[in-house]
N, C-alpha and C positions, 0 to 999 in steps of 0.2 A: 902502637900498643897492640894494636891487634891482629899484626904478621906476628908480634911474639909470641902473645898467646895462644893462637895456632901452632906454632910448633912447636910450643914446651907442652902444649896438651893441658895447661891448666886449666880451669874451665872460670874461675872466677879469679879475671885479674884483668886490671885495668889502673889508669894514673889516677885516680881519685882514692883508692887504696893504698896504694906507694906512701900518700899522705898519712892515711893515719896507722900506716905499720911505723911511717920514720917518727909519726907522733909517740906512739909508744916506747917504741925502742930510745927516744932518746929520753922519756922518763925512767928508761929501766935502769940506761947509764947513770944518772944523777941526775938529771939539766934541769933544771927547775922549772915549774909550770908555766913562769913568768915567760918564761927564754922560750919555751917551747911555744907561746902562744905569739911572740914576735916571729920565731923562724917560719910558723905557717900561716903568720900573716892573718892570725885573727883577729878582731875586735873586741870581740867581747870573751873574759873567763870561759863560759858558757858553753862555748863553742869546741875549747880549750879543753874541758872536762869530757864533754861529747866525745870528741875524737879520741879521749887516753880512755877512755872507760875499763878497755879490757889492760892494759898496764895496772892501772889504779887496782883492780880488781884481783889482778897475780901478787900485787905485793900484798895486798891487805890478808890473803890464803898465806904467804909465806908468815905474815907475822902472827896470824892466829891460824895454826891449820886445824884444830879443835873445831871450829866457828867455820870452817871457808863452805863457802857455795858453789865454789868452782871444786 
């Protein structure tokens, strides 16, 4: 991960984030919380909510853009 990140030049990228971009990104498709909290192997919701935060948070601006804080 970090010959990658050296030569794409990103400066914040790492496999601990891979996690929760594919955490979001597969809330964005549909996949239910449930699913998504099996595929990264959490234990607890909690965890589950932690890592989609910023998914959770793009949909919630799409359905009220009146109201978003994003």
């Amino acid at each position: 991960m970090r010959k990658v990140r050296e030569k794409s030049g990103v400066e914040r990228f790492h496999a601990h984030l891979c996690r929760h971009t594919f955490g979001q990104w597969a809330l964005e498709q549909g996949a239910e919380r449930a699913a998504v909290q099996d595929m990264l192997g959490h234990k607890s919701d909690a965890m589950t909510v932690h890592y989609t935060k910023q998914a959770r948070l793009k949909t919630a601006a799409e359905m009220m853009p009146k109201y978003s804080p994003v």
